[in-house]
C-alpha positions in Angstrom: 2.0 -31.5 -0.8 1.4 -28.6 -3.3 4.5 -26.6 -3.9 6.3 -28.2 -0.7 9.6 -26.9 -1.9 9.3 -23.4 -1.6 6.8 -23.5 1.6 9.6 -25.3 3.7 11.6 -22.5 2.0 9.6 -19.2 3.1 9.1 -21.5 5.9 12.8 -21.5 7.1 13.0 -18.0 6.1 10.2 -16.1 8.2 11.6 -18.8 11.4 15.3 -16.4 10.3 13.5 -13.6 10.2 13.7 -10.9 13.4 9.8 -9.3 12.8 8.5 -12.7 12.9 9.3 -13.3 16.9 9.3 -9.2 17.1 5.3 -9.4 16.0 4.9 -12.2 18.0 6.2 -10.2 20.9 4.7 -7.5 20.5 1.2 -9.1 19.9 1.3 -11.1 23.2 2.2 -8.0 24.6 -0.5 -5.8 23.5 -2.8 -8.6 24.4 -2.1 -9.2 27.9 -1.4 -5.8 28.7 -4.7 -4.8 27.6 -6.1 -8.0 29.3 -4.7 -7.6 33.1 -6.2 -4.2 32.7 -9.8 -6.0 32.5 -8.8 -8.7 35.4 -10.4 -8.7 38.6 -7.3 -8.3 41.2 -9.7 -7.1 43.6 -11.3 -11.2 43.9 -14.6 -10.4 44.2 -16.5 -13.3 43.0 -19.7 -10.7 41.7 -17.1 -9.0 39.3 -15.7 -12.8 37.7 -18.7 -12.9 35.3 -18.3 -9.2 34.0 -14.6 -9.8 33.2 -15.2 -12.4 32.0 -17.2 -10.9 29.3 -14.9 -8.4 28.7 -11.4 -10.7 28.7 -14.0 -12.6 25.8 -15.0 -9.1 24.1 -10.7 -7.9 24.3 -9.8 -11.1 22.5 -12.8 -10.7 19.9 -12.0 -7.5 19.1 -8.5 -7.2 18.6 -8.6 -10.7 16.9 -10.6 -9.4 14.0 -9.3 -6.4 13.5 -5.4 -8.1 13.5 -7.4 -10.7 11.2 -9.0 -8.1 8.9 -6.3 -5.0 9.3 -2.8 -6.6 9.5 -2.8 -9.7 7.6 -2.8 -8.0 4.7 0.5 -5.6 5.9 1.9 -9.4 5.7 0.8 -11.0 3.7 0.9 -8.3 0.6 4.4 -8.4 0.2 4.8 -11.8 -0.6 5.1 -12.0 -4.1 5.6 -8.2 -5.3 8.8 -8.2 -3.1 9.8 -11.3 -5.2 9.8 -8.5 -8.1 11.2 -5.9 -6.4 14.0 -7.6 -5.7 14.0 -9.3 -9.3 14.1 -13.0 -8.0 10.6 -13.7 -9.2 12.5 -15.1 -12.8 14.3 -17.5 -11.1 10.9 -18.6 -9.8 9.3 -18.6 -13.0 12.4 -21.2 -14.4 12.0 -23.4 -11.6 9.4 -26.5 -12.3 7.4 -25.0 -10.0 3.4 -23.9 -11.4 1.8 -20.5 -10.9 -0.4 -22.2 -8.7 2.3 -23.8 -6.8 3.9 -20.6 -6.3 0.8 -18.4 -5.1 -0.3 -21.3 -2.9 3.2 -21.6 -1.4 3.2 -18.3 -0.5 -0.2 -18.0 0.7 0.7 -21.4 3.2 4.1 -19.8 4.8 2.8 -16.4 5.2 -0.6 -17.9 6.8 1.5 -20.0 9.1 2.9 -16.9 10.5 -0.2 -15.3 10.6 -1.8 -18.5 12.6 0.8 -18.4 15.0 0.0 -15.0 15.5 -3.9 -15.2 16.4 -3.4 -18.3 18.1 -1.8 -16.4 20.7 -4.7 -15.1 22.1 -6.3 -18.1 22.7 -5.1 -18.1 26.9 -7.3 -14.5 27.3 -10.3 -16.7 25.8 -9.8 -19.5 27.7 -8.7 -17.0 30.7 -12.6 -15.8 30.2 -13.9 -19.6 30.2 -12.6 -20.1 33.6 -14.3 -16.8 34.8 -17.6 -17.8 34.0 -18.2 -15.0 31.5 -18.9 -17.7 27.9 -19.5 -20.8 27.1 -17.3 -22.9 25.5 -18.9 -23.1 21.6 -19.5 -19.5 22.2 -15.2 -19.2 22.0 -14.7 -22.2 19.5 -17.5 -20.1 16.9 -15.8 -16.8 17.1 -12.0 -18.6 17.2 -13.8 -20.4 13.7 -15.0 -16.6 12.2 -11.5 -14.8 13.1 -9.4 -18.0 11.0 -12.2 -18.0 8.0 -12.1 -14.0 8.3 -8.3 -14.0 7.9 -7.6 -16.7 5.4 -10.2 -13.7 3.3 -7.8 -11.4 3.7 -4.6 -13.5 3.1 -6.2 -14.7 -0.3 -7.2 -10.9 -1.2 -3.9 -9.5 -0.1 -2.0 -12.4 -2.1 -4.0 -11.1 -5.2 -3.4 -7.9 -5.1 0.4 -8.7 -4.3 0.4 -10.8 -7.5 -1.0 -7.8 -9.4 1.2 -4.9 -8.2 5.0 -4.3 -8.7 5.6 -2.5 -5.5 4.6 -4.6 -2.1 3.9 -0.8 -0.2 1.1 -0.6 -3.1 -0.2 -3.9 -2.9 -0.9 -3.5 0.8 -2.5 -0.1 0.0 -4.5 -1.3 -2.6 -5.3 -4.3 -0.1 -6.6 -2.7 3.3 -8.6 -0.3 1.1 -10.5 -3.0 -0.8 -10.9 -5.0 2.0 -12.2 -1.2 4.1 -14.5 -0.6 1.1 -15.9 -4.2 1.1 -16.7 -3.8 4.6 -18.7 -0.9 4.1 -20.3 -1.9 0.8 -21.4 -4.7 1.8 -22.8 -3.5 5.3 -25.1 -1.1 3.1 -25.7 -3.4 0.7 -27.1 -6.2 3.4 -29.2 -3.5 5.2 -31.3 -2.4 2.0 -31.5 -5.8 0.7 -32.9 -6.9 4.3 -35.0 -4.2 4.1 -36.4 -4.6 0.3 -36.6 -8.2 1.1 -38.8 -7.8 4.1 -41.2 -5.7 2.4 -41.6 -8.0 -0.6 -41.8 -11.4 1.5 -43.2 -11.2 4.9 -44.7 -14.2 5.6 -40.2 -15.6 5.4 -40.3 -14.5 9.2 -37.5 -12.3 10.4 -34.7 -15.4 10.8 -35.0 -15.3 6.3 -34.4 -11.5 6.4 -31.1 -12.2 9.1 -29.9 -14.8 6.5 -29.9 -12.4 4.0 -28.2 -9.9 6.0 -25.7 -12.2 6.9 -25.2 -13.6 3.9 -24.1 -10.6 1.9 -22.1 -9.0 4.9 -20.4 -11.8 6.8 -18.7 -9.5 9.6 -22.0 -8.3 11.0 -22.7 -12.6 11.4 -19.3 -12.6 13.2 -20.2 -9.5 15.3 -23.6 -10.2 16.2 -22.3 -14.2 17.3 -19.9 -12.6 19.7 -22.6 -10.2 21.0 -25.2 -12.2 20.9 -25.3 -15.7 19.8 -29.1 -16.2 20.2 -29.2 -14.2 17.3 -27.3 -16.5 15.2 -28.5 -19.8 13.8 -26.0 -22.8 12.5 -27.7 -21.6 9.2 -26.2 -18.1 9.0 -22.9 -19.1 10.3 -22.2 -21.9 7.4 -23.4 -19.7 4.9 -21.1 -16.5 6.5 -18.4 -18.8 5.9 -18.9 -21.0 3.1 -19.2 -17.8 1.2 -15.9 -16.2 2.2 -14.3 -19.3 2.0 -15.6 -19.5 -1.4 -14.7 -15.8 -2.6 -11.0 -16.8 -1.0 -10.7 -19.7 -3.4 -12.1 -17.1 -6.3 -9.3 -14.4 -5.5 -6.3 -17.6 -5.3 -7.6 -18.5 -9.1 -7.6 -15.0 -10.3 -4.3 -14.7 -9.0 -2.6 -17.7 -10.2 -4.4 -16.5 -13.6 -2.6 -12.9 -13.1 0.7 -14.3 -12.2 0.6 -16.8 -15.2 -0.2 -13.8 -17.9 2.8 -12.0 -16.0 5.1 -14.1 -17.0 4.0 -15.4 -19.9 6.4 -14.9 -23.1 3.2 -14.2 -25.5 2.3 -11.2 -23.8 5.6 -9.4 -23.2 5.7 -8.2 -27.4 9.2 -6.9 -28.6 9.1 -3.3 -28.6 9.8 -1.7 -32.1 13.0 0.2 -32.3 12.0 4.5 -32.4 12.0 5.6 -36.0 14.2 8.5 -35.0 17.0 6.5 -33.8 16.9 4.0 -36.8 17.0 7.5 -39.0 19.2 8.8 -37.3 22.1 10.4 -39.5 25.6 9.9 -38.9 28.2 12.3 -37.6 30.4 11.4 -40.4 29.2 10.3 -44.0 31.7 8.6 -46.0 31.9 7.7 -49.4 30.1 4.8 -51.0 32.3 1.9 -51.5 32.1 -1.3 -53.5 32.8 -4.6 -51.6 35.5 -5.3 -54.4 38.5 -2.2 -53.5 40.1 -1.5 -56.5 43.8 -1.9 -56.7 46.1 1.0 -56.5 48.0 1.6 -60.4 51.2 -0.4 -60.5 50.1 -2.9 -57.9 49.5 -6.1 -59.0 47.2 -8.5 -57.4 49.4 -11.4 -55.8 47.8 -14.3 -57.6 48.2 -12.4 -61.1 51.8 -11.2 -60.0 55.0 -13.1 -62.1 57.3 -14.9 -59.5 60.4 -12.6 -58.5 63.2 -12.0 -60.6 66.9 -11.7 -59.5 67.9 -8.0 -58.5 70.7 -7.0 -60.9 74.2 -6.7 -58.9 74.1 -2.9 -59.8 71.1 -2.1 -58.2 71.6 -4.6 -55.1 75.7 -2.0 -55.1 73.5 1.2 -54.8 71.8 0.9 -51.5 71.2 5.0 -51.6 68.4 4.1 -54.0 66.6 1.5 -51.5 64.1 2.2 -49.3 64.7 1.1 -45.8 62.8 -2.1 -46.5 64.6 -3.2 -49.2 62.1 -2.2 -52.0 63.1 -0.5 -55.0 61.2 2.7 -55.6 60.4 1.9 -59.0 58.3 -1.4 -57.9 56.4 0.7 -55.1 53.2 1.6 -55.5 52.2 5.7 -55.5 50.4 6.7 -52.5 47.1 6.2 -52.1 45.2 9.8 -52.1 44.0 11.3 -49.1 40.2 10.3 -47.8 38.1 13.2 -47.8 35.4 13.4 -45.7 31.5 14.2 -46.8 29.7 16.6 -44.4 26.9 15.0 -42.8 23.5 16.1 -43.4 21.5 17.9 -41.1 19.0 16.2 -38.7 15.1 16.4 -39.8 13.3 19.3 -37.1 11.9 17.8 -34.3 8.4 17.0 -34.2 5.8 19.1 -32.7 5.5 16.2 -29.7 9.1 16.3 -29.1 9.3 20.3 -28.7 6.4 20.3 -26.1 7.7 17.5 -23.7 11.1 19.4 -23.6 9.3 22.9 -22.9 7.5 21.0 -20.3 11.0 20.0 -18.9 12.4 23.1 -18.7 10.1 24.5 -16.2 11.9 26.5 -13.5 11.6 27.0 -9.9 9.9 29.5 -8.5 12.0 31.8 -7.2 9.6 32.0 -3.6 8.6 28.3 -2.3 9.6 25.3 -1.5 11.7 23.7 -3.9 11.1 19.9 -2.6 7.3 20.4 -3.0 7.7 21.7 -6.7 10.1 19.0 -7.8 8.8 15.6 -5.7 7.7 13.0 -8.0 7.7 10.2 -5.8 3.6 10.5 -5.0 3.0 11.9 -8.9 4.4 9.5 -10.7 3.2 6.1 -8.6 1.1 4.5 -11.6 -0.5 2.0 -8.3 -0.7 5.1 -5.9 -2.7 6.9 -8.7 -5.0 4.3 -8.8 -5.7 3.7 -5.4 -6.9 7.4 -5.1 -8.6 7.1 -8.0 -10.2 4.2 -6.3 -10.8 6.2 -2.7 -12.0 9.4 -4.5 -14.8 7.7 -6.9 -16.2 5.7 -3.6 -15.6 9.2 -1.0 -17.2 11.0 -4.4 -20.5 8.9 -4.4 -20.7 9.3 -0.5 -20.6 13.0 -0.8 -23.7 13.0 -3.7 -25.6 11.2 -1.2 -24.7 13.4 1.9 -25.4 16.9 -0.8 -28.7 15.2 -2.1 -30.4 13.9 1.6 -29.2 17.6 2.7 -30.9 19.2 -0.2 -33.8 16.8 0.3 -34.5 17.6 4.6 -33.3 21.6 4.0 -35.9 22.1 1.0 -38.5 19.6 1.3 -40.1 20.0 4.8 -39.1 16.3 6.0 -36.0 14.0 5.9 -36.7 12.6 9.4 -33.5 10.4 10.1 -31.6 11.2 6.7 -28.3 12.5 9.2 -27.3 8.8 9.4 -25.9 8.8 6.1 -23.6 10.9 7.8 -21.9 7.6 9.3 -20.3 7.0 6.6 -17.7 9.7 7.7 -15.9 6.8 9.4 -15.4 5.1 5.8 -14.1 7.9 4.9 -12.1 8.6 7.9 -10.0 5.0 7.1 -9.7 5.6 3.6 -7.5 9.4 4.7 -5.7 6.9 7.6 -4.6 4.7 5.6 -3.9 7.3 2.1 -1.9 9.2 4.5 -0.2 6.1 6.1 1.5 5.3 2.5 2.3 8.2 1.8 4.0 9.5 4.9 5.7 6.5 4.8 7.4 6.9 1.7 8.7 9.8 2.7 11.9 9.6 4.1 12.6 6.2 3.9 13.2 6.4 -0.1 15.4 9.2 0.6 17.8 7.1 2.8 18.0 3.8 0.7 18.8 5.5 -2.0 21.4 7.8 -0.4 19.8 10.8 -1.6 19.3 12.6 1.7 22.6 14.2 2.4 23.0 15.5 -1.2 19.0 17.1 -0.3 20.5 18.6 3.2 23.7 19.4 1.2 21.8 22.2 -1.3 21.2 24.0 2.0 17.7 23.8 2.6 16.9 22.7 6.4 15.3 19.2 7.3 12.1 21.1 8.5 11.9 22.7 4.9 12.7 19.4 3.4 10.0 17.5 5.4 7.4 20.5 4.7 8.1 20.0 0.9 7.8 16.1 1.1 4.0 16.2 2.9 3.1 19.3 0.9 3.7 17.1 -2.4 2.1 14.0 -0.7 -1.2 16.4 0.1 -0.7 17.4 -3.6 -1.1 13.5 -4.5 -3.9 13.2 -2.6 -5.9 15.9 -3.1 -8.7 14.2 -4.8 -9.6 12.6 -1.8 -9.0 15.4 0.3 -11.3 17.8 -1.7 -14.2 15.3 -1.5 -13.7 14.6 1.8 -13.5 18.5 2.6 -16.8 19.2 0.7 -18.8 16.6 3.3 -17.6 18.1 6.0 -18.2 21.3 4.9 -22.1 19.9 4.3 -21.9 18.1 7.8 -20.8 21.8 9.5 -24.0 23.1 8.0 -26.2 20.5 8.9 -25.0 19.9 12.8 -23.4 22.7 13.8 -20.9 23.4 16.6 -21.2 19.2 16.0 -19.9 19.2 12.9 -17.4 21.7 13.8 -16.2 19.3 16.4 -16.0 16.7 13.5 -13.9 19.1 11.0 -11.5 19.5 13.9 -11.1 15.8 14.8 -11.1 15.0 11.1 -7.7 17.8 10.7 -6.3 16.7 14.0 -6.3 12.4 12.5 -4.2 13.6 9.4 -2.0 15.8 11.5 -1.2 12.8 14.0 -1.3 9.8 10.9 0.9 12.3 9.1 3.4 12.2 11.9 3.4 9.4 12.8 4.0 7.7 9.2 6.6 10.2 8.6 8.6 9.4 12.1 8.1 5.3 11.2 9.2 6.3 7.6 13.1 7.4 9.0 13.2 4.9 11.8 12.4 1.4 9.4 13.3 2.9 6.5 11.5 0.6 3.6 7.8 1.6 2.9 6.4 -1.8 3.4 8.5 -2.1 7.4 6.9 1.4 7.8 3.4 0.8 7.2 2.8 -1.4 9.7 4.8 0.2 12.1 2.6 3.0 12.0 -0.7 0.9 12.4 1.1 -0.5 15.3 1.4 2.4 16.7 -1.7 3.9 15.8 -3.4 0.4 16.8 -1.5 1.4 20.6 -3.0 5.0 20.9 -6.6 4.4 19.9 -7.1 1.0 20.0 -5.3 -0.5 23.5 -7.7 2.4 25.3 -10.9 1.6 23.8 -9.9 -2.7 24.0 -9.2 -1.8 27.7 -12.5 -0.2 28.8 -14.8 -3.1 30.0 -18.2 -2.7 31.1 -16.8 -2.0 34.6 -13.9 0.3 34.3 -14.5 3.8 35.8 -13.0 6.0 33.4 -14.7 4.0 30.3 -16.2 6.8 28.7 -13.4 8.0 28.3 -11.1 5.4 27.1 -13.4 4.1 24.6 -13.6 8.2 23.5 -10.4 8.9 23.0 -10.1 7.7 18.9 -11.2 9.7 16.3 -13.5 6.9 15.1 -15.8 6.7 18.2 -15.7 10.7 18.5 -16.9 11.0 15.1 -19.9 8.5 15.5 -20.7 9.9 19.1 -20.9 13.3 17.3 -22.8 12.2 14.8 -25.0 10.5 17.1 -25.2 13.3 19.2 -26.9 15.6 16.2 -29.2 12.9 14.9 -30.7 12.7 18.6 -29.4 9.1 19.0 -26.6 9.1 21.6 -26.0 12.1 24.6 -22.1 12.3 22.6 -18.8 12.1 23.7 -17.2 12.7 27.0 -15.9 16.2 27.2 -12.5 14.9 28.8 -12.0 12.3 26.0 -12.8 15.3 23.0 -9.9 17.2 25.1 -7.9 14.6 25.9 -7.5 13.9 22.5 -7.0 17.2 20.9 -4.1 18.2 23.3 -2.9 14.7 22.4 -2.2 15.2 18.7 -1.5 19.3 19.2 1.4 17.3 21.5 2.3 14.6 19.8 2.1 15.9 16.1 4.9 18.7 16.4 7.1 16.4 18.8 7.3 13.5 16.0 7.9 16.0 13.7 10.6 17.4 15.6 11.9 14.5 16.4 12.4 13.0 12.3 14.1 16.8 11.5 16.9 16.6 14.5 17.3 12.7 13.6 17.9 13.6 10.0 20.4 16.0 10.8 21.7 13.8 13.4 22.1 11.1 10.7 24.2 13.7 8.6 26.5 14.8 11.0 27.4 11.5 12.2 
């Protein structure tokens, strides 16, 4: 078996470690939770069939999203913790291959993520026996949710071959795979649409191949809603082609990991000029490598073998030195060393005067010191990049949302052009999960490195301390956060009190992901145990509501409401004449929600902080 040694190593270390049985837990528990809050205890036989779509439509759901959203919170770690914990050398000694290593890996940590989706199998098989599927209906979407997450595994194990930090690498991870979601969606709907105008005669089952062929979720979505959509044709192709991509990303990153190690591109590093110039503190003399010889001292092969000391000089001890030497035979002392001056260092180059200016910048004497002097969200060369990445996709949104406003506000028509407005919900997960990383790097840092006492030691209180720390992270992300400001701005104008509902829900998400990062970021401590601690926990307010009203739950207008995700499309919807909008209960119940939950979190990291100090 490929690299057997270090699977039946990671192997017997996940089967030691507490979060594997703790995820396990607390997956089965979400899961059947949510599911005996869709199963008929009344035991009416008309309601079997019903629940038993929605037990099938629970374990469909939260399936793919676990298979699309938290594989990579596992799997990205694997090999970038290997270099933060600087045991990825010993790998690289061991007769183990760069394949071998990123395949071993990629086997353990998708054992763990088997057992994992596996365990929802009994809510499926729970929906059998109610009468709501058919048996291949189950074993098709069981099929998509495995090929869906071995995508994500061999994405996330790419990007954790590429980054040094694991927090980064699952970053980098759930917004690529986000973005590829969304790309592709667009990109299959105006291909489908081109490709329908050019070839008519295909019939409609060529322009659903097409579709599903370039987006493979919507095959996996439509199948569980519909299978008569779906032919044999577009499922093998769905997954043949993410099965194929998956075996692209493992070559790329054995490739990445081979170049990382290998000896021909690490080049030695010249030593400065300035410290090879450098001029000593004290210049001596030159010297030859041959000393000359004091006068009267004669070298000890050229000196004549010793003579007898005459009896009068041996009687006169008074004229012997202590060691028995007569003075006339003693050499004269050697004169003094005198010392040369050193020269004075060359003037410091122009470079070297502005970088210590820049140094010696001051703090302002009214502010908040922690926002003016936190690095830790400047300085992240993978953080950087990962905004970069958010802002140039949120950036191209926003020139399509300013030009199809421009377009229906000056040219008489644009019938329809609000539903690029949709794509506020990309942009919505990119700010969730931005402001996930960096909440959770917040506090945690602080305590590992034993930092936070010496912070709460200058005086300043933990609410000042926490202000500073999500001021600088806003001041990270404010790329994104401009961009995404400027489309809401555009969507105000165009809906209305609408879009004023959406700017609120939009401020209210970061308030409550803020939060909730920032609390998970003192309670695990480590970035990468807080990140998915707070999608846990973020999965448990919005998502357990909406997964637990079925098609015959009473209040399931409002369960399924209260998430910003389904509030922003129901608004949306709502303007563009589509949908009647959101339940007024749900748009309250989840404002006083976050006004409640937002300050308590926060309250609750400052008095643990404290709390920590004291004790």
């Amino acid at each position: 078996m490929i690299g057997r040694p270090l699977i039946v190593c990671e192997l017997l270390n996940l089967s030691r470690a507490p979060r594997t049985y703790a995820l396990r837990f607390l997956w089965v528990f979400v899961l059947a939770s949510v599911a005996a809050l869709a199963w008929p205890w009344g035991g009416r036989p008309q309601d079997f069939h019903l629940r038993g779509v929605a037990l099938f439509h629970i374990f469909f759901w939260a399936e793919l999203v676990a298979a699309t959203w938290l594989v990579p919170a596992i799997v990205a770690p694997a090999i970038s913790v290997e270099r933060e914990r600087h045991t990825l050398d010993l790998l690289a000694v061991s007769p183990l291959t760069e394949f071998e290593i990123v395949f071993g890996k990629l086997v353990a940590n998708s054992a763990l993520i088997g057992s994992i989706l596996l365990a929802g199998l009994p809510i499926a098989f729970a929906s059998l026996l109610l009468g709501g599927v058919e048996p291949m209906r189950i074993a098709t979407a069981t099929v998509s949710i495995l090929v869906c997450a071995v995508f994500s595994a061999c994405l996330s194990i790419l990007m954790s071959a590429s980054c040094e930090r694991s927090g980064i690498a699952t970053s980098i991870a759930l917004v690529l795979i986000t973005t590829l979601i969304v790309v592709t969606l667009f990109a299959g709907l105006i291909a489908t649409i081109f490709y329908a105008a050019a070839i008519r005669a295909a019939g409609p089952w060529a322009s659903m191949t097409v579709f599903f062929g370039i987006c493979p979720w919507s095959c996996y979505v439509a199948d569980a809603v519909d299978p008569s959509d779906v032919t044999w044709l577009n499922r093998g192709l769905a997954w043949g082609i993410q099965l194929g991509v998956s075996a692209f990303c493992l070559l790329i990153a054995t490739w990445v990991l081979r170049s990382s190690r290998s000896p021909k591109s690490r080049k030695a590093l010249p030593a400065p000029p300035a410290a090879l110039s450098r001029p000593s503190l004290l210049a001596f003399p030159p010297t030859s490598s041959v000393l000359p010889m004091p006068p009267g001292v004669v070298a000890m092969e050229n000196r004549p073998p010793a003579q007898p000391v005459p009896m009068a000089i041996a009687a006169a001890p008074a004229i012997l030195p202590p060691d028995g030497i007569p003075m006339a035979m003693m050499p004269p002392p050697a004169p003094p060393r005198t010392f040369v001056p050193a020269e004075l260092p060359l003037p410091p180059s122009e470079a070297w005067v502005k970088y210590r200016k820049s140094m010696k910048s001051h703090l302002p004497v009214k502010g908040n010191p922690i926002f003016w002097k936190e690095t830790t969200f400047s300085v992240n060369l993978g953080r950087q990049v990962l905004v970069g990445l958010s802002a140039v996709a949120c950036g191209v949104i926003v020139l399509l949302a300013v030009a199809f406003w421009l377009i229906r506000k000056f040219g008489g028509g644009g019938a329809g052009l609000g539903d690029v407005h949709y794509t506020l919900l990309f942009e919505l997960g990119v700010l969730v999960i931005l402001v996930t990383g960096a909440g959770a790097s917040t506090i945690g840092p602080e305590r590992l490195q034993g930092t936070l006492p010496l912070l709460l030691g200058t005086g300043a209180s933990a609410l000042s301390i926490l202000r500073g720390k999500l001021l600088a992270a806003a001041r990270g992300l404010w790329p994104v956060l401009a961009l995404v400001a400027v489309h809401l701005l555009v969507v105000v104008v165009s809906f209305g009190w609408a879009g004023v509902w959406i700017f609120g829900v939009f401020v209210l998400t970061v308030a409550l992901v803020a939060s909730v990062s920032t609390a998970a970021s003192m309670v695990a401590g480590l970035p990468r145990r807080a990140t998915p601690l707070t999608f846990v926990a973020l999965f448990a307010l919005w998502g357990v509501p909406a997964i637990a009203a079925g098609p015959a739950t009473p209040l399931r207008s409002v369960l399924s409401a209260v998430n910003p995700f389904s509030l922003v499309a129901l608004f949306v919807g709502q303007a563009n004449g589509a949908t009647s909008g959101p339940d007024p209960v749900a748009v309250y119940l989840f404002a006083v929600a976050c006004a409640i939950l937002a300050p308590a979190l926060i309250g609750f990291v400052a008095l643990g902080m404290e709390r920590r100090i004291r004790a």
